[in-house]
NUDREN-224782 format. One record per residue (C-alpha): residue number from 1; residue in one letter; z, x, y. Coordinates in Angstrom, 1 decimal. Each point is the difference from the previous one (the first is absolute). Example, Ala and Ser with C-alpha at 12.3 -4.5 7.8 and 13.67 -1.06 7.14 Angstrom:
<rec><num>1</num><residu>A</residu><c3>7.8</c3><c1>12.3</c1><c2>-4.5</c2></rec>
<rec><num>2</num><residu>S</residu><c3>-0.7</c3><c1>1.4</c1><c2>3.4</c2></rec>
This chain:
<rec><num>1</num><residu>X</residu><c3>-48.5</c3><c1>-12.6</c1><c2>23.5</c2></rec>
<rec><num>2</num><residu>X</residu><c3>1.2</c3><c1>1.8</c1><c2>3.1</c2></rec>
<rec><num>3</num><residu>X</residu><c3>1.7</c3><c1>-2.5</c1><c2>2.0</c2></rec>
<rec><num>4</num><residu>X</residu><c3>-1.4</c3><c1>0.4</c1><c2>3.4</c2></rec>
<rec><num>5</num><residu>X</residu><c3>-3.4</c3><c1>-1.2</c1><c2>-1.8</c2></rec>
<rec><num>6</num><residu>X</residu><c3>1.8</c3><c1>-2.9</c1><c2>-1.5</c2></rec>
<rec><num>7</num><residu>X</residu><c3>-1.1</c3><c1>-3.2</c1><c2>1.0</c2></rec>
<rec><num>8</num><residu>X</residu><c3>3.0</c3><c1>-2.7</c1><c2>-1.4</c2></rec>
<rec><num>9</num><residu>X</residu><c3>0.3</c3><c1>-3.7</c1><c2>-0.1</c2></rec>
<rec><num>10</num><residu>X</residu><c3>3.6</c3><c1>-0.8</c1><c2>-0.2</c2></rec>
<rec><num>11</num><residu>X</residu><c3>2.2</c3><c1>-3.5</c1><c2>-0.6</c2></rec>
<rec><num>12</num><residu>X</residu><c3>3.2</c3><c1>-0.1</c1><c2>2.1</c2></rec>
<rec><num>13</num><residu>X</residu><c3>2.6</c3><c1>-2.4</c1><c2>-0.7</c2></rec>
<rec><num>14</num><residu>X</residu><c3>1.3</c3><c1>-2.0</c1><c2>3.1</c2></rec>
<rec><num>15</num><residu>X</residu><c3>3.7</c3><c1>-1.0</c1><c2>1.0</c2></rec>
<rec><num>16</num><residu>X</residu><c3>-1.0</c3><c1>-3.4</c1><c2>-0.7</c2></rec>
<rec><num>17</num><residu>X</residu><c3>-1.5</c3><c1>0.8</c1><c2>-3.4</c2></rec>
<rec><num>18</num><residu>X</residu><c3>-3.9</c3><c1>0.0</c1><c2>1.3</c2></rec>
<rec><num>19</num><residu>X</residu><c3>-1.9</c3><c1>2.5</c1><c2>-1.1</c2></rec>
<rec><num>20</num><residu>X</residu><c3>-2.4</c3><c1>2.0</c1><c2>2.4</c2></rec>
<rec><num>21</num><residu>X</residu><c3>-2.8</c3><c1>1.6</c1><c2>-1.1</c2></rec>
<rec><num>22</num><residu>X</residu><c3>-1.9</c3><c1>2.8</c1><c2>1.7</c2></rec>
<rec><num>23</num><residu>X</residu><c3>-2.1</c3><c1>3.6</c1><c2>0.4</c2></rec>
<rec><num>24</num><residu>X</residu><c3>1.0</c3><c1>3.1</c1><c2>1.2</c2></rec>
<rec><num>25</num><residu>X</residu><c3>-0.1</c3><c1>3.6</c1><c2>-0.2</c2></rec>
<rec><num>26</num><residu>X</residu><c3>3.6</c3><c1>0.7</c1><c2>0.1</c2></rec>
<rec><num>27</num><residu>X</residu><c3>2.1</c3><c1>-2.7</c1><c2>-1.6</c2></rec>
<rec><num>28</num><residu>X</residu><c3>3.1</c3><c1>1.5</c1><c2>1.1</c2></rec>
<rec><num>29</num><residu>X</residu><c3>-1.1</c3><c1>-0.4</c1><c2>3.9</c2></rec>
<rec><num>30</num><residu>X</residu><c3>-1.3</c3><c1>-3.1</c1><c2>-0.6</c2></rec>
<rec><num>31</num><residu>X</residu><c3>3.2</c3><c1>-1.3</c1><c2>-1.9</c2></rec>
<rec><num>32</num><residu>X</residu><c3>1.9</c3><c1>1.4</c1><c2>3.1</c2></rec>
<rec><num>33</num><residu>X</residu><c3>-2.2</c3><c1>-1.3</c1><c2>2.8</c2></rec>
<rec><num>34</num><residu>X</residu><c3>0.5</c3><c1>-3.4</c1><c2>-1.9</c2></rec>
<rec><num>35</num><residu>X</residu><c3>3.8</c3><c1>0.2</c1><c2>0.1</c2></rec>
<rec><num>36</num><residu>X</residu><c3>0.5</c3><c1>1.2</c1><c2>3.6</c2></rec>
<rec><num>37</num><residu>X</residu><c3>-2.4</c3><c1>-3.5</c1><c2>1.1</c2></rec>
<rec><num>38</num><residu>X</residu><c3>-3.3</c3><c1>2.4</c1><c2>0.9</c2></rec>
<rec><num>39</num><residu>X</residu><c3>-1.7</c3><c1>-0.9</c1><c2>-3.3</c2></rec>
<rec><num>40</num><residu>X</residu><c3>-2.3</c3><c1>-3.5</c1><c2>-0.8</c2></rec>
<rec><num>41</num><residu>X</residu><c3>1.0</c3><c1>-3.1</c1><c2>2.2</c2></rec>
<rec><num>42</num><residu>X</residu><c3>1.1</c3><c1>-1.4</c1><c2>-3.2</c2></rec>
<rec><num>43</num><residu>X</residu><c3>2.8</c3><c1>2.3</c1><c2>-1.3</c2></rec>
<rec><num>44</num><residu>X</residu><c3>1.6</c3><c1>0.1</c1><c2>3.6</c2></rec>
<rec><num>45</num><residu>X</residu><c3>3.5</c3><c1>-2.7</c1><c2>0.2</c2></rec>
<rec><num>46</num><residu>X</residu><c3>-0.7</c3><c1>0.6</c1><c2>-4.2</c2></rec>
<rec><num>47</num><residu>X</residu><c3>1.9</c3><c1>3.5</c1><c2>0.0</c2></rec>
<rec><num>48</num><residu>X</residu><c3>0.8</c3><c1>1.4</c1><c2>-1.8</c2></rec>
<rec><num>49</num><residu>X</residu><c3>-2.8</c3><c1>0.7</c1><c2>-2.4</c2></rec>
<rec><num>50</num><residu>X</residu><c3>0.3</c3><c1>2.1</c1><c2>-3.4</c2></rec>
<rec><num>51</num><residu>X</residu><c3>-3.1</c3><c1>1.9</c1><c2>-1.3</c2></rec>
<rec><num>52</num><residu>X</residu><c3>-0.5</c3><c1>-2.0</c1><c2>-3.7</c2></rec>
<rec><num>53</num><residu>X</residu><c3>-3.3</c3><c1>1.3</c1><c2>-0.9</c2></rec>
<rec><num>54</num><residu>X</residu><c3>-2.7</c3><c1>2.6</c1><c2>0.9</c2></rec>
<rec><num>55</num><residu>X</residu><c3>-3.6</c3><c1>1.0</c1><c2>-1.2</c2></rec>
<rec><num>56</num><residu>X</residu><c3>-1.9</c3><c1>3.3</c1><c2>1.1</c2></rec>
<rec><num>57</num><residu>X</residu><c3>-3.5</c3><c1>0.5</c1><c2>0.3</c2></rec>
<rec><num>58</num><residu>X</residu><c3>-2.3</c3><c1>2.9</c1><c2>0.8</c2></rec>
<rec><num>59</num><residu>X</residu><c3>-1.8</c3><c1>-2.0</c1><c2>2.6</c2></rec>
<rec><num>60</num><residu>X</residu><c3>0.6</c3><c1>-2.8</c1><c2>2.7</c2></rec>
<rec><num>61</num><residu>X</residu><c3>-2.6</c3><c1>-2.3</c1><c2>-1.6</c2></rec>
<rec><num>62</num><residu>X</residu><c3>1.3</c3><c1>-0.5</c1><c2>-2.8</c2></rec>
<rec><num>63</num><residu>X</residu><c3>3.4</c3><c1>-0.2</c1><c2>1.0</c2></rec>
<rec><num>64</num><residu>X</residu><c3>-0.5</c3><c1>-2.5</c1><c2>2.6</c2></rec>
<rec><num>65</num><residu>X</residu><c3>-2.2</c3><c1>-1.9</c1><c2>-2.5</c2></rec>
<rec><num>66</num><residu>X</residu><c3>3.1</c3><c1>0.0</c1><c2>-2.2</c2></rec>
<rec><num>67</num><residu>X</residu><c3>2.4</c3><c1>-1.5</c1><c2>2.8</c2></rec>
<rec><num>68</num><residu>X</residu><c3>-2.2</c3><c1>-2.9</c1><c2>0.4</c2></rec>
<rec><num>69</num><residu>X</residu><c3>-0.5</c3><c1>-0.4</c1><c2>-3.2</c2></rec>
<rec><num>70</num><residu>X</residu><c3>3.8</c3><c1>-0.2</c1><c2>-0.6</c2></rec>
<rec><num>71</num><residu>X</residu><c3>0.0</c3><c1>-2.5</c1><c2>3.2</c2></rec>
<rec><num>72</num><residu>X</residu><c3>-1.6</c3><c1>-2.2</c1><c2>-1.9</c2></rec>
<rec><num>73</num><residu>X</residu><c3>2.8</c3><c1>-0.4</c1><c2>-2.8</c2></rec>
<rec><num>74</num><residu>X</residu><c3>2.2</c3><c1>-2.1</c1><c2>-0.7</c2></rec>
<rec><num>75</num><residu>X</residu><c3>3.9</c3><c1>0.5</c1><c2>0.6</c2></rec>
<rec><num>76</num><residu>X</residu><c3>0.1</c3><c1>-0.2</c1><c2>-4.0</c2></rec>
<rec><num>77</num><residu>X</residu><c3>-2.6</c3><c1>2.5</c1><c2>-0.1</c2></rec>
<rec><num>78</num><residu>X</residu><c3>1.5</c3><c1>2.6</c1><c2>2.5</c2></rec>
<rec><num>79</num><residu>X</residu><c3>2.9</c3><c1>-0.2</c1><c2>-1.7</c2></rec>
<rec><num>80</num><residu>X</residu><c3>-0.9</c3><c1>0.9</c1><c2>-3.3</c2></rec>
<rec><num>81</num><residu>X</residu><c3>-1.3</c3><c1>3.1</c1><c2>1.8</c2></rec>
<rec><num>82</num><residu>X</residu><c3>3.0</c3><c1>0.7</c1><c2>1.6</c2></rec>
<rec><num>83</num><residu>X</residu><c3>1.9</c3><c1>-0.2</c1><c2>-3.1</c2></rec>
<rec><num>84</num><residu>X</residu><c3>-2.6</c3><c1>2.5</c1><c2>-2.2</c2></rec>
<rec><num>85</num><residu>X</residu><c3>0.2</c3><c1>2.5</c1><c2>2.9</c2></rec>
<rec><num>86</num><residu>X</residu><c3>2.1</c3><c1>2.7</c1><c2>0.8</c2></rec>
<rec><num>87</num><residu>X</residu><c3>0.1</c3><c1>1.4</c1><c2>3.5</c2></rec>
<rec><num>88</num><residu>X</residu><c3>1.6</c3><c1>3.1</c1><c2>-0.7</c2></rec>
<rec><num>89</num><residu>X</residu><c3>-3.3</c3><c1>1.4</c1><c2>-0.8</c2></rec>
């Protein structure tokens, strides 16, 4: 899938060990934006923030129906997709 029709949902890891969870079309900007404090209210004073996992989909639908179904997780849960992911992708 071509990226610039990639929709992603993507877990960051926070300096305090919180995990963010959020959609985009460009997880590298977004992972940026998050670390230079123009990102979500919660990742700002929480920098900096690592890119853990990532999911692409064809359409923003379903991705953002993915994020909030990840929302809803538990911290056990997330991480057990953290650890079966690899972001290098």
């Amino acid at each position: 899938m071509a990226s610039e029709d990639a929709h992603h949902v993507y877990i960051v890891e926070c300096a305090d060990g919180s995990l963010y969870t959020g959609y985009t079309t460009d997880v590298e900007r977004r992972v940026a934006e998050h670390n230079a404090g123009t990102g979500a209210k919660y990742t700002r004073g929480r920098t900096p923030v690592e890119l853990v996992y990532k999911e692409s989909f064809a359409g923003r639908s379903a991705a953002m129906g993915r994020e909030h179904e990840i929302k809803t997780f538990s911290r056990a849960r997330k991480d057990e997709l953290v650890r079966a992911s690899d972001v290098s992708e």
